[in-house]
N, C-alpha and C positions, 0 to 999 in steps of 0.2 A: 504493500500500500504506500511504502513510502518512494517508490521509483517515477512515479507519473509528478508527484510533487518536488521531483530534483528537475526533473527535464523543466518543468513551468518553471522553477526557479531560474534556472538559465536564462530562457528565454526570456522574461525580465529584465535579465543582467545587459544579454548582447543589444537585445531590442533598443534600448535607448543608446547607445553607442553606434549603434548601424544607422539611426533617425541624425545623430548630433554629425559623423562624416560626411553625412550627404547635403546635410545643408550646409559645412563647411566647405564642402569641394561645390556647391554652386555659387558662393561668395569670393572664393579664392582666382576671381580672372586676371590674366596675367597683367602688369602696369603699363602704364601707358610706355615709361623709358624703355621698358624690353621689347613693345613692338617698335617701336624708333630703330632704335638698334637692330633687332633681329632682322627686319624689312628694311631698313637704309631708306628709313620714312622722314619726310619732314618735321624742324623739330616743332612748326606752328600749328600741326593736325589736332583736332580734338575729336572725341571720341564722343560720339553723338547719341549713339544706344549701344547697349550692348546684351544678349543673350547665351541660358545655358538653353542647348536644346540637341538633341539628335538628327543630323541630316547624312546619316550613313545608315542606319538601321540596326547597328550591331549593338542596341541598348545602349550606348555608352555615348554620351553627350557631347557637344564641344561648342566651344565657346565660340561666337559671332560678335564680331564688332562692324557698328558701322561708323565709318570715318571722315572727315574733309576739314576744310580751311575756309577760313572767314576773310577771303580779301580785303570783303570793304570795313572790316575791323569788328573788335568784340562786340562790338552793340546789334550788328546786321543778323539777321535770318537769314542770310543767303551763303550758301559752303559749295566750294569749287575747289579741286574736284574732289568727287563722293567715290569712294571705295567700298567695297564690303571684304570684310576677311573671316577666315575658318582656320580655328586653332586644333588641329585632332589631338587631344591631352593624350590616347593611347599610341599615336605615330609618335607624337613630339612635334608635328608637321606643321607649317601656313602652307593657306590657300588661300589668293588674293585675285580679287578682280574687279572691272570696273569697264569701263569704255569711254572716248572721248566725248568732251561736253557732258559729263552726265554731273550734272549740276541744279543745284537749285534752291529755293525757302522751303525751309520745314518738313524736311525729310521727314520720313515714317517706314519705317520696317516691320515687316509681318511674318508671318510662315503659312505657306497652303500646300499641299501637296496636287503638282500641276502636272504630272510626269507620269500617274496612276499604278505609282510603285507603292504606296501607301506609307512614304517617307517625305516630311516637310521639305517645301523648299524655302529661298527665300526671296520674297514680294518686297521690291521698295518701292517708292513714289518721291517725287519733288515737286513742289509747286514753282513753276517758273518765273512766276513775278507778270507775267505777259497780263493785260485784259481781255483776254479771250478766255481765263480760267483753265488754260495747260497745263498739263504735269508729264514731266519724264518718269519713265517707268524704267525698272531693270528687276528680271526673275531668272536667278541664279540656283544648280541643283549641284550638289556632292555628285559625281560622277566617275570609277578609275580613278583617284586618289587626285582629284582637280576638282577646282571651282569651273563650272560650264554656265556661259550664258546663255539662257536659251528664250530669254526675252529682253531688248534694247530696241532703241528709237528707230532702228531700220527693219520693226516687225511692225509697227506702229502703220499699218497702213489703212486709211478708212475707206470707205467704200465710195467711189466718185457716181455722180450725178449730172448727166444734162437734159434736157428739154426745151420747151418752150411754151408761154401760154397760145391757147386758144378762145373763138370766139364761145359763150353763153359759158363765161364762166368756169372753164374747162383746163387741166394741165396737163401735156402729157410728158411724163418720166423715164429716162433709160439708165438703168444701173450694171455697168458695163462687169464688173466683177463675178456677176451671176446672171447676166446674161437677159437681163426681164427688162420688158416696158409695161409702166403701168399709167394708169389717168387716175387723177386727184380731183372730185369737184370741190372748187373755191366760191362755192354760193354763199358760205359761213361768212364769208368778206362781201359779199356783195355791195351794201352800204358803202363802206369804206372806199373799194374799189371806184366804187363811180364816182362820189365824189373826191378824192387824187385824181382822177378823170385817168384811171389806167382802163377803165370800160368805160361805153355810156349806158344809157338808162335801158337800151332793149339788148345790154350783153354782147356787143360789137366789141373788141378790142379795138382798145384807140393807137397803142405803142408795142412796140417787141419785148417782150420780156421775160426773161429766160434764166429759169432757177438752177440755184446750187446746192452743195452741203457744206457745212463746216466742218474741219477733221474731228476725230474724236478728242473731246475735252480730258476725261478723265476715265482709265480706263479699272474698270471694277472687277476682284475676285466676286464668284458665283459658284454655288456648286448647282448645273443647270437642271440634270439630269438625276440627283440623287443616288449620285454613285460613290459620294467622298474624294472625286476627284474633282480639282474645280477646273473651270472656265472664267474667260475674259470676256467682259459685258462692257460694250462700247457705245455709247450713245449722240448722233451726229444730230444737227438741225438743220433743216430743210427750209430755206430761205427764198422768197417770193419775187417782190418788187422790190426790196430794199434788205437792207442788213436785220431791220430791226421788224420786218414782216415773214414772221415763221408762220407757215403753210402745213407743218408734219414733223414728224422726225422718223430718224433709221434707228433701230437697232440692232447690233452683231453680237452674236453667243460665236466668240472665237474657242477650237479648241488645240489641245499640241498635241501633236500623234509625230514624236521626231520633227516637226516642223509646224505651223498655225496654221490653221483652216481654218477657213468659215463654216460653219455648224447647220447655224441658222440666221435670218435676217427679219424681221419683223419691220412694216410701216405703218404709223399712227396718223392720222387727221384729227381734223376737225367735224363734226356735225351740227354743231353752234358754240362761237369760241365768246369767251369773256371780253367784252368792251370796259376796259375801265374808268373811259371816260362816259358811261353810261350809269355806272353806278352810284347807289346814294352813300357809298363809303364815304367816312367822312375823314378820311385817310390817316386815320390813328396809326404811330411806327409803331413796329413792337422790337426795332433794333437800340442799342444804346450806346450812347456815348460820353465817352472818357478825355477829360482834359489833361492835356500833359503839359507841364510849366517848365521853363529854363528860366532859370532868375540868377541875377552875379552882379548885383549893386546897380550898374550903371545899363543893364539890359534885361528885358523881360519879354519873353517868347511863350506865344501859348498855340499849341494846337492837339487838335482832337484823334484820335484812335476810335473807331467801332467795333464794337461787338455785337453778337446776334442778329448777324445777318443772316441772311436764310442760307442754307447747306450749299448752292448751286452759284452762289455769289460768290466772286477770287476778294476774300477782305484780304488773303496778303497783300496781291497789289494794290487792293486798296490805302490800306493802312501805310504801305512803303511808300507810297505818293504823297502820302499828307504829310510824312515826317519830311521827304527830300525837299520839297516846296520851304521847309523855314531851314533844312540841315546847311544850306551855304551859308545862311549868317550866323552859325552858331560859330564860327571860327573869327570872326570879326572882334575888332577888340573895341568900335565906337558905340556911343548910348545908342540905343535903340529900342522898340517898344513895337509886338506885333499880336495881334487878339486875331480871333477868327470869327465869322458868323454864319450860320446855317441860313441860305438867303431862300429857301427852300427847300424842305424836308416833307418830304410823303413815303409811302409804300414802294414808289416805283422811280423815285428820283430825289438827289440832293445835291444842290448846289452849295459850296463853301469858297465866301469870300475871307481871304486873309488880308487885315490892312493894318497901319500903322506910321513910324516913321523913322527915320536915321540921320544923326549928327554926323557931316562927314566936312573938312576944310572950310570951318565953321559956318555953313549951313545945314538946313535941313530939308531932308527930301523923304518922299512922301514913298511908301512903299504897299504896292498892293501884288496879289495875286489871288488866285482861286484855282478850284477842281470841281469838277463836274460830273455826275456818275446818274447812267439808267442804270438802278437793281434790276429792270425787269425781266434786259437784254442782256447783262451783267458785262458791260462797257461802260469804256469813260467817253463822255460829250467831246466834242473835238470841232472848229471853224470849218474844219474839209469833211465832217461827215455830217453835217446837221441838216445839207440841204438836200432834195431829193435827186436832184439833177444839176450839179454843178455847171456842168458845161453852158447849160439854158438859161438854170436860173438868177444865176449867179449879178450877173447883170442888172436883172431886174431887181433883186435885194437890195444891192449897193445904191439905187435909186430910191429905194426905200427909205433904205437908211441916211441916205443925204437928204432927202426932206423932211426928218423927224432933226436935224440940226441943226439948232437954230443961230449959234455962231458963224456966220458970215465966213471970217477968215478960217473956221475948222473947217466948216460945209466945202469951201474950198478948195483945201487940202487933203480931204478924205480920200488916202487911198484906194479905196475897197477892200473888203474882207481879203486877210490875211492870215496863215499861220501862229507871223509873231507876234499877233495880236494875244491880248486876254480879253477873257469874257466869261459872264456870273448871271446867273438867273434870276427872276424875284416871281410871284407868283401874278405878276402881269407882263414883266418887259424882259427883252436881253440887252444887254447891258456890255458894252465892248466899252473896252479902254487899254490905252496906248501910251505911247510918248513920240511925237513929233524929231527929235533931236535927242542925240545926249545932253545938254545944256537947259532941258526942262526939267523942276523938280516936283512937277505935280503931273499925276496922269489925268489926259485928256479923255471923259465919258460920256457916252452916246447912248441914250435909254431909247430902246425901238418897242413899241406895243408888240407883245406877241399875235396877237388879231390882226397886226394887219401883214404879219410875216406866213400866218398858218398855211397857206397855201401851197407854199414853197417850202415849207420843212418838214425834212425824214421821221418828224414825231408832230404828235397828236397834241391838241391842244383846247381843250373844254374848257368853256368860260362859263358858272354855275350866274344861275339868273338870281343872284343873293349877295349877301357882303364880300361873299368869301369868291377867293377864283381861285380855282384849282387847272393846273395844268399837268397832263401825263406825257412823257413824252419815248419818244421810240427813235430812235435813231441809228442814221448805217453806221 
């Protein structure tokens, strides 16, 4: 009777000694100097994540780091170039890889098993910083005692798109990758359509216009199939008359069999799309914003950071725009004073103007700037994409906007809309302002009624028959 109570007793003994080495050997990753060393690594890399995990299958874990450099210095989110490495603790071994360019803000590393050996691989991501909401991808597998890539930016291919519209409404589609044409009815735009006067009233096309895709934004582990092996979910938009007029979108279920293929492709419409400027939202955000201060006696800099934008929104580059706009004066060593103001904020747009001023060879000059953002298209506003048709319209704006001048000697001198211009929103006018010369110390501003521009701009523009005017806007 007393033998079953020795063996328990053991058991006891070793049981927690076996539980306290395992979580020592998953704490024990090797230092940062010895990958320096061991890899003839730079000595400015930081070590961005790191993981114990198994990507050989032989139970026995190793250690993952993923690694890069912060160019634009400790404060940036942005690391060039990204490495990932595999430590085998039972070879002794690295395994390093990476590919050119593969760069970016706010990496993130994951593990999926993509290869249907039912051993993890590893999944990175990088947010490019771009406004089109891009991310580089790399998916990396233990393979024959090497790190193999067997996903980087030259797998990244989306599926292309041409056609053209037709009369009543009609669009017909050719997706060369799989070989199909298909017809979209665009009756859900109808409205819209005619008055842009891209139809008239009995469905006639009035101009050629002829849709695209956007590549894939971001591209998503899936397991499609429920097999435990995953797939890559790629999702393109399907772009009409203008950048900021989505028709559909594509879907790809890529999978790897030794190489990617397409699986499957899915296409979504419309059969009555949301007009926001129809609705009685009273455009409550539900994102928030963060002031961030720089003060040092003789200078006080303030600008804002968002959060809780909605998932499909690039806040990196958002957020990297709003610091870069005040980051060249923070090196200055004259008084200076810069606040910012949200000159319109809704659900689907925010404009921020930054102004202020600076003592320089003892005067002072007036400092403005702004940024400009559709959430709904998730771009930034921009002079070259705001109107529908530059080459036509363009002309006739610049007319516009000289007779809303009432300075004589500006009205003038009004070059026409330009690039190096700035320009800020409010919830009736756009608002351009310049400088004439280096030798001006205030900028010269041009307030144009958006009513009498709507015509001619890539975005929408609802004037509420009440105190309030609300504007949504869409742009290429």
């Amino acid at each position: 009777m007393k033998k079953p109570g020795y063996i328990f007793l053991i058991f006891l003994i070793i049981l927690p000694v076996f539980i306290f080495n395992v979580q020592a050997a998953e704490i024990n990753f090797i230092k940062k100097d010895k990958l320096i060393t061991e890899l003839n690594l730079d000595r400015n890399i930081e070590i961005i994540d790191k993981r114990f995990i198994d990507l050989t299958g032989d139970g026995i874990k190793e250690q993952v780091f993923l690694i890069g450099q912060r160019p634009a210095g400790p404060d940036s989110l942005f690391y060039a170039p990204l490495k990932v490495i595999v430590y085998d603790i039972y070879k002794k071994e690295f395994y390093v890889n990476s590919y050119d360019n593969f760069n970016g803000y706010e990496p993130q590393m994951a593990f999926y098993d993509f290869t249907g050996d039912q051993i993890k691989d590893i999944f990175i991501e990088a947010n490019t910083g771009g406004s089109g909401g891009i991310y580089k991808h790399l998916i990396a597998t233990v393979l024959d005692n090497d790190l193999k890539i067997i996903f980087n930016e030259s797998h990244n291919k989306p599926l292309h798109m041409a056609g053209n519209y037709e009369d009543n409404f009609k669009t017909i589609l050719r997706i060369n990758e799989i070989d199909k044409n298909l017809r979209l009815d665009l009756s859900f735009n109808r409205n819209k359509y005619v008055q842009e006067g891209i139809y008239n009233s009995n469905g006639t096309l009035q101009r050629e216009i002829q849709p695209y895709t956007y590549p894939f934004g971001q591209l998503k582990p899936v397991d499609y199939d429920l097999d435990q092996t995953m797939e890559l979910k790629g999702i393109q938009r399907i772009v009409g008359a203008y950048g900021a007029d989505t028709i559909g979108h594509l879907e790809t279920i890529l999978n790897y069999d030794g190489s990617w293929e397409i699986l499957e492709v899915q296409i979504s419409t419309y059969l009555k799309k949301y007009d926001p400027s129809r609705s009685g939202s009273n455009g409550e955000v539900s994102y928030k914003i963060k002031q961030n201060a720089i003060t040092s006696g003789i200078k006080e800099i303030y600008y804002p950071q968002i959060t809780d934008l909605p998932k499909d929104v690039n806040s990196v580059y958002i957020n990297k725009q709003l610091h870069d706009i005040v980051k060249p004066f923070l090196a200055e060593s004259n008084e200076m004073s810069i606040d910012y103001d949200f000159t319109v904020k809704n659900k689907k747009l925010f404009s921020v103007k930054f102004s202020g001023y600076q003592k320089h060879e003892g005067g002072q000059y007036e400092i403005l700037k702004s940024f400009n953002y559709d959430i709904k298209n998730n771009r930034r506003l921009t002079l070259s994409n705001i109107l529908k048709d530059e080459t036509h319209d363009k002309d006739k704006v610049n007319q516009i906007i000289k007779d809303n001048i009432e300075d004589k000697d500006l009205r003038d001198t009004f070059p026409g809309l330009s690039d190096w211009m700035g320009f800020y929103l409010t919830n009736s006018d756009l608002v351009l302002y310049y400088l004439r010369d280096d030798f001006e110390t205030k900028f010269n501003k041009i307030r144009v009624p958006l009513r009498k521009l709507r015509q001619y701009l890539s975005f929408e523009v609802d004037i509420q028959r009440d105190e309030t005017e609300i504007f949504i806007i869409e742009v290429d």
